[in-house]
N, C-alpha and C positions, 0 to 999 in steps of 0.2 A: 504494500500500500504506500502511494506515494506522500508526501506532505501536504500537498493539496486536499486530497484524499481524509488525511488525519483530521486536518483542520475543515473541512466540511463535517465529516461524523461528529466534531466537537459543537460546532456551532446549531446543528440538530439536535441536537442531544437537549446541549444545556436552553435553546430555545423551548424545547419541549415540558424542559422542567424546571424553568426559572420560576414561573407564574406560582407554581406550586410551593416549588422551595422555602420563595420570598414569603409565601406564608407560612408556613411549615415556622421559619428562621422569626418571623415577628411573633407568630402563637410559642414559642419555646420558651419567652421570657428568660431571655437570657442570665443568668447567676450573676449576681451583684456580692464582690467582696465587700465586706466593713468597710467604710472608709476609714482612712486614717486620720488624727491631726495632724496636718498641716504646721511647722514652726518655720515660716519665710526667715530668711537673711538672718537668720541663728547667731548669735557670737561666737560660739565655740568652734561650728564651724567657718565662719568667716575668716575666726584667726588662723585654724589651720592653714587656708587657701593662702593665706596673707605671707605664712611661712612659703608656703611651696615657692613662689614668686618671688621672694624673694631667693629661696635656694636655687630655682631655674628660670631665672627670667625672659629665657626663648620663650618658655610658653607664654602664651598669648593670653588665654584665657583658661581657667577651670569651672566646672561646677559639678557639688559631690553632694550626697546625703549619707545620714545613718539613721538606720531605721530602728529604734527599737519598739519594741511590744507592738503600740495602738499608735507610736510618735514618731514623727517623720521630720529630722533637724537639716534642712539644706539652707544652702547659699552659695551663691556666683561671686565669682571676682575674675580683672582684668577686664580686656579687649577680644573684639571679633576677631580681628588679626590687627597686628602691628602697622598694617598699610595704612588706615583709615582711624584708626585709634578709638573705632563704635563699641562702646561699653557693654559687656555682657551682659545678659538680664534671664532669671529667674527662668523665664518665658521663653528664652530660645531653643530652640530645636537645633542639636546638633545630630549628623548621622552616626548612629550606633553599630554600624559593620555589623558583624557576626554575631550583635546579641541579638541582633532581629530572629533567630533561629532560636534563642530562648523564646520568643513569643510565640513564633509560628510553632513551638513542641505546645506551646500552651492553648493554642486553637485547637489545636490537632485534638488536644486533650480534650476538649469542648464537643467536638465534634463525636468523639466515639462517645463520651458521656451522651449525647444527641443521638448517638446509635447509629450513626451516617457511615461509619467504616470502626473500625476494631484495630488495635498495634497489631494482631497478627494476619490480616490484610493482605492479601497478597500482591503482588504487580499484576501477574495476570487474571486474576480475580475482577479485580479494580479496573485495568488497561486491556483487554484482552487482544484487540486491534494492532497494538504497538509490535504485536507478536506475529502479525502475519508475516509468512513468508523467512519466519527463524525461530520455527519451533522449539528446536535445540539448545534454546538459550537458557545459560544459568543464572541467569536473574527470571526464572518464570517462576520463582518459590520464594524469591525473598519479599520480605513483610514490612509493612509500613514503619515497624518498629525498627528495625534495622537499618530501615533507609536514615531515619533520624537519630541512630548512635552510631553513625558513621565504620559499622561492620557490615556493610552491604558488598563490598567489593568493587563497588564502582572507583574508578578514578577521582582525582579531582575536579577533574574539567573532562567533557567529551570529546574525542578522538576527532570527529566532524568540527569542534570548535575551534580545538588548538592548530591543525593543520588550513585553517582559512576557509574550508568548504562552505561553497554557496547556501547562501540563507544561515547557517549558523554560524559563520563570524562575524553578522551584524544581529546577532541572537532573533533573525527570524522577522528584521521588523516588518517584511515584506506580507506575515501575518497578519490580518486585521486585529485577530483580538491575544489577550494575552494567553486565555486558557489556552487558543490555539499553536499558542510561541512555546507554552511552557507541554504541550503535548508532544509537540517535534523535538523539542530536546529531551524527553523520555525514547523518544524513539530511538535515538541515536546515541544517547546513554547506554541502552541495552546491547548497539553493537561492541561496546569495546571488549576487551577481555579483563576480565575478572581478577585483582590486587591476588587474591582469595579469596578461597570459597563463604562464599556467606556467614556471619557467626563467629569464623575461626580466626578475627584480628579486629584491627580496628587503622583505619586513615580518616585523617580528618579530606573530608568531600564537602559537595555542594547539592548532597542527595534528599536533603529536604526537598528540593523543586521537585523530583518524582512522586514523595509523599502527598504535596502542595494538589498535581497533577492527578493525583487517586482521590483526594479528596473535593478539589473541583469536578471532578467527573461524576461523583455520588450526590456532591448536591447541585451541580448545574449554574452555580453563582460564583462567579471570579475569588480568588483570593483576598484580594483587596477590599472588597465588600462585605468579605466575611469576618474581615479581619476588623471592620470600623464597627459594623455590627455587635458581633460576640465579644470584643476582647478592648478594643479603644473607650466604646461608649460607656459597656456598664463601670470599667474601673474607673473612671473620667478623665483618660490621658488626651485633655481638651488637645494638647497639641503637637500629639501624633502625628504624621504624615510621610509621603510619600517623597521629599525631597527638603533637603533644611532651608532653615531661614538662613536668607541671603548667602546669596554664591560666596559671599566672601567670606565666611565665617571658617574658614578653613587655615593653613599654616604648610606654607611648603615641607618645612624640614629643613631646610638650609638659605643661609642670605637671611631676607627678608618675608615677611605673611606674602602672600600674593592672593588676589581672587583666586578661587578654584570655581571651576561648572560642577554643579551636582554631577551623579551619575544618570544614565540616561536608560539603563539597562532595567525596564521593568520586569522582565524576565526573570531577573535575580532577586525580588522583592521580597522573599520568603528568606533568603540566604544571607541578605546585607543593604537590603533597600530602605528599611525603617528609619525615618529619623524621628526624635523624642525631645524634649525638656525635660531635666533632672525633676522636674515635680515627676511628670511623667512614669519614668523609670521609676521612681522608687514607688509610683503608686502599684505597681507590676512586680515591684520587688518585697513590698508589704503583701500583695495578694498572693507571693507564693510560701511567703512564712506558716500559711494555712491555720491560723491561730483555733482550737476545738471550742472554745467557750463561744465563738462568734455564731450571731444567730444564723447568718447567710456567707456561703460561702460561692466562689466563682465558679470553681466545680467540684467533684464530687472525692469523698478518701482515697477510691479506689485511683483516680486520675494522679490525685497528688501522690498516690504509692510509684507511681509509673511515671513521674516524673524525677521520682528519686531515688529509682532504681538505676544500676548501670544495665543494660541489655546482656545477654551472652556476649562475653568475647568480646565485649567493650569496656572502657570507663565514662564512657555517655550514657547517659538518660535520653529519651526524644527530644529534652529541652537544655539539657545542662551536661558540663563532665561532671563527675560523681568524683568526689575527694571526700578526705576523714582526714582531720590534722588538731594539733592541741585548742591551737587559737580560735578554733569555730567550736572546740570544744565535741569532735568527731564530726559528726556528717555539715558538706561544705559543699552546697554548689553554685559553680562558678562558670560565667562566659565572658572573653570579653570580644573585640572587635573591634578592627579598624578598616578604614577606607584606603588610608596610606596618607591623609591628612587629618583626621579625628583620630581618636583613641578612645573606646568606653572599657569598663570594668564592672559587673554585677556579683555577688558575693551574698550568698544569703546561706544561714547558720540556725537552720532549723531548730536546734538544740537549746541555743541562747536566745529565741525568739530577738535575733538581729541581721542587718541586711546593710550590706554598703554600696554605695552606686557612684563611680566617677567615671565624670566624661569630660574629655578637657577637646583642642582644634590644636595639637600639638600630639606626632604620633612617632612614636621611638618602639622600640623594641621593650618587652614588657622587664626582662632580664638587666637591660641597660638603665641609664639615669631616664628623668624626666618623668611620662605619664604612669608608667611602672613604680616608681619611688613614689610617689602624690598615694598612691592607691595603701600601698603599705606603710607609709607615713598616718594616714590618717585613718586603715583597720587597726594598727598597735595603739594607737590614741583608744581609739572604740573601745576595743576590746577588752581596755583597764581602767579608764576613766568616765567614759561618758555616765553620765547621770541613769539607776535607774538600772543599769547593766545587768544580767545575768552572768553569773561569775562562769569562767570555763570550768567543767568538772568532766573527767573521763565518764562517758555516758554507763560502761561498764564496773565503776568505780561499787566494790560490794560483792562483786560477782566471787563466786568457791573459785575461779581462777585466776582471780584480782592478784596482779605481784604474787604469783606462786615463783614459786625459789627453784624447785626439782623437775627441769624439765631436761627431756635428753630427744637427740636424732640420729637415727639413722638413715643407712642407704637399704635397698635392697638384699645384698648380701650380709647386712648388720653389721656395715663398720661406719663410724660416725660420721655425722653428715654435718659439719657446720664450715662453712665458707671459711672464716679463720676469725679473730679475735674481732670482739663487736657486732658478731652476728650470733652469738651463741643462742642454744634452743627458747632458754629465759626471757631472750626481748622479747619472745610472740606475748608475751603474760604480763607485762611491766607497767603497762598502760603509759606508755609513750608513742604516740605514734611517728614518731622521727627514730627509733630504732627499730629492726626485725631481727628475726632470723632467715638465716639464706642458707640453702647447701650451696656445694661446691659446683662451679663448671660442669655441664655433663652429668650429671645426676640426674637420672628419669623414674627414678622410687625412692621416696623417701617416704618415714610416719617420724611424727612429732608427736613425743607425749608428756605430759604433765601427769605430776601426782597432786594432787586437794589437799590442802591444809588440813581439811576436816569433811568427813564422808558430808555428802549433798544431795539436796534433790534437785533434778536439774531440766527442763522439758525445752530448752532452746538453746540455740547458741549463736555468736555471730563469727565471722569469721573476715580477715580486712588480708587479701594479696598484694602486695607492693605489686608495681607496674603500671602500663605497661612496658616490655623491653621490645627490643629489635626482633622482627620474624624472619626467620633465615629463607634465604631467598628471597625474599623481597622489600618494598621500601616499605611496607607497614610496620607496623607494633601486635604486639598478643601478650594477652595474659597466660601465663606457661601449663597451669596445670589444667590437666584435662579431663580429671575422672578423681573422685576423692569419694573413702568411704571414713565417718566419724565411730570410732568404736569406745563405749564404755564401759568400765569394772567397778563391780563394787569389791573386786578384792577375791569374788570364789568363783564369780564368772562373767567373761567377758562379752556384752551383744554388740550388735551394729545399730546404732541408733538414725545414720541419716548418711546418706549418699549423693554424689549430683557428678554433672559433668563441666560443673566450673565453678571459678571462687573470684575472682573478681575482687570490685571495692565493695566492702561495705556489707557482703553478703548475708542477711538476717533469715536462720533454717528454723523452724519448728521441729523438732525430734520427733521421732515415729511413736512416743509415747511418753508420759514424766517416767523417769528413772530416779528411783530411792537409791540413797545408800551409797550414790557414786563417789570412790576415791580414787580414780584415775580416767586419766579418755586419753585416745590415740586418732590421731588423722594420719589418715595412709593416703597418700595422693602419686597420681602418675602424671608426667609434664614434662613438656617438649625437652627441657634444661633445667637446669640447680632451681627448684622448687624456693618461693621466699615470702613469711607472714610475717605481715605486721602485728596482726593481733588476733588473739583467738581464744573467746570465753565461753563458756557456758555458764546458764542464765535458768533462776529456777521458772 
């Protein structure tokens, strides 16, 4: 089927069931979170900003919030750019790059709440059409979920795009409409060849637009519409949109600010198109805190579990990377994004019921000076000082394998399994998550076991895999281990309590039943290379 072709069945389709839809979409009453309060032009954070500007005075402009519980503390400071010397304001819309994919995972999420498609979804399920004529293709099984934790396999960019081919190195504009732009770049996505197999790693892509593409086809209304709809209006991100205020709010990188053009690439609007105002953002960054006391939320537990879940074989969620670290106080998720002249940062700390959001028109590498320092200048502020705070405390702090002292590893053959000094079996148990244990190079069996301070009863556990590393043979990443079984004693006899075929960040197992009496457990795990936990407790 040719592109002509696509984009006719697309323009049929969605003609057919706009009318419907758009009622469907106004009868659904869209989820309204809490609001927050609002504190405009905060002192605290003013002065932080006041610092950063002083520390890097290229930048041009910042503005950041912190979000804690119900209260939301932002303020701007600086210039549009240095060109023009237009003072920042509260209200301005900078573009957010790549955290636009935290929002579109959060439609998505709307949507299957909506019952419109499911995370496990299929492409051809969803696309069926795209598939004429290449049966054969290994993307006919991967799932909406996957498309949005970046383990789908797909490339970065499409093989049709990057090589200049007609109609897709001008992303198609010779398409009238966009569902029909973003359906021909599904089509052509599915020709490339696969990183790997679906599931079994992780590349950061641009594979939301195929999800974007499933999900415009189920309801017949553009992205864009669904996106002002469900997700702009009810949290009241008044000034949301589709390209920032004034071309010039931007900042070369070198020399002098210069006007920049927006982007023009609607195509990619799900991927890096969003621009926002820090009110904005952090009203998005409060409605994913999910507070339980609130009498209304955006959508529903089961979506927010799925937003903070990593997928198989990834450390994404459909909307976030999935991190655990001390300062978030364990589960941390984080995007950020840049154009190549913005920089944004969102950080939200489910645990500490807090959220930080910076976006400055100055864009450095996150690792180097500039918008990367501002972001962790003013989370270490947060995270000890700000008013109101929830203190960090290891989530698992209590647990029978809390700081257990006696734990040991082996290999397969039963000769000890620890990388070398600093990884011994004890980190997995310390409640630090800036230490593990790791085995050695080449290790593809190992078990880790701990003994219990004092016999337990115990019916869960969580389990936290460093990674991801490098996947041999190609440029992605994976999490190593591939098959793990949990076994516990009480001392006269040992069961299997829980199995799976991955461990990932953050993995939270239910046991196959509560177990009395436990004074030891053992995790056996098999993986590609030297097997390595961060943390691993069981939970009564």
């Amino acid at each position: 089927m040719n592109r002509t072709s696509i984009e006719s069945h697309s323009s049929h389709r969605a003609l057919a069931a706009a009318s419907a839809a758009a009622v469907c979409l106004l009868a659904a009453s869209p989820g309204r979170a809490e609001s927050p309060v609002i504190h405009h032009n905060d002192a605290a954070m003013a002065s932080l900003l006041e610092d950063a500007r002083i520390n890097f005075p290229e930048i041009p402009g910042i503005a950041a919030a912190v979000i804690v519980d119900n209260h939301v503390y932002l303020a701007a400071r600086g210039v549009r750019n240095q060109f023009n010397q237009t003072p920042i304001q509260e209200t301005d819309a900078f573009q957010v790059g790549s955290v636009s994919k935290a929002l579109t995972g959060a439609l998505l999420a709307k949507e299957v709440d909506l019952g419109n498609l499911s995370w496990s979804t299929t492409l051809f399920a969803s696309l069926p059409d795209i598939f004429i004529g290449v049966p054969w293709s290994p993307y006919l099984n991967v799932t909406a979920a996957q498309l949005t934790a970046h383990t789908s396999g797909t490339p970065y960019d499409t093989g049709a795009h990057t090589s200049g081919a007609s109609g897709a190195a001008n992303d198609y504009a010779s398409v009238s409409s966009y569902i029909g732009r973003r359906l021909n770049y599904s089509r052509d996505a599915i020709m490339d060849t696969p990183l790997f197999p679906a599931g079994t790693g992780v590349s950061y892509d641009g594979s939301h637009i195929l999800a974007v593409a499933m999900m415009e086809r189920a309801t017949g209304i553009q992205y864009e519409g669904l996106m002002q709809a469900l997700l702009f209006t009810p949290l009241g991100m008044t000034h949301a949109k589709w390209t920032p205020d004034a071309s010039q709010h931007s900042w070369s990188g070198v020399g002098m600010a210069i006007p920049q053009s927006p982007s023009s690439s609607q195509l990619r609007n799900p991927v890096g198109g969003i621009s926002a105002s820090i009110e904005d953002v952090a009203r998005f960054a409060h409605m994913t805190l999910w507070r339980p006391e609130d009498a209304t939320h955006f959508y529903s537990a089961s979506a927010r579990d799925a937003l903070r879940t990593a997928v198989k074989g990834s450390n994404f969620s459909p909307g976030f990377a999935v991190n655990v670290n001390n300062r978030a106080g364990g589960l941390e998720l984080w995007h950020n994004g840049s154009n190549g002249y913005n920089w944004s940062m969102v950080a939200v700390w489910p645990n500490r019921r807090m959220a930080i959001v910076v976006l400055t028109n100055y864009a450095l590498d996150y690792n180097a000076e500039g918008a990367g320092w501002v972001y962790d200048q003013i989370a270490d502020y947060a995270a000890l000082t700000w008013p109101s705070v929830i203190a960090a405390t290891f989530p698992s702090a209590g647990a029978p394998t809390y700081q257990a002292t006696q734990a040991t590893a082996v290999d397969g053959n039963g000769n000890g399994a620890v990388y070398g000094a600093g990884y011994e079996a004890r980190k997995a148990f310390d409640g630090n998550y800036n230490t593990r244990w790791a085995a050695p190079a080449g290790v593809t069996d190992a078990t880790l076991t701990v003994t219990l301070p004092a016999a337990s009863t115990v019916s869960r556990a969580v389990i936290n895999e460093a990674g991801p590393f490098a996947k041999a043979g190609t440029s992605a990443q994976e999490f190593r281990v591939q098959h793990f079984d949990l076994f516990v004693s009480n001392g006269s006899s040992t069961v299997l309590a829980a199995s799976g075929d991955h461990i990932g960040p953050n993995l939270q197992i239910p046991l196959n039943h509560t177990h009395h009496g436990i004074t030891s457990a053992s995790l056996h795990m098999q993986s590609t290379d030297g097997p390595t936990i961060t943390e691993l407790h069981l939970l009564p």
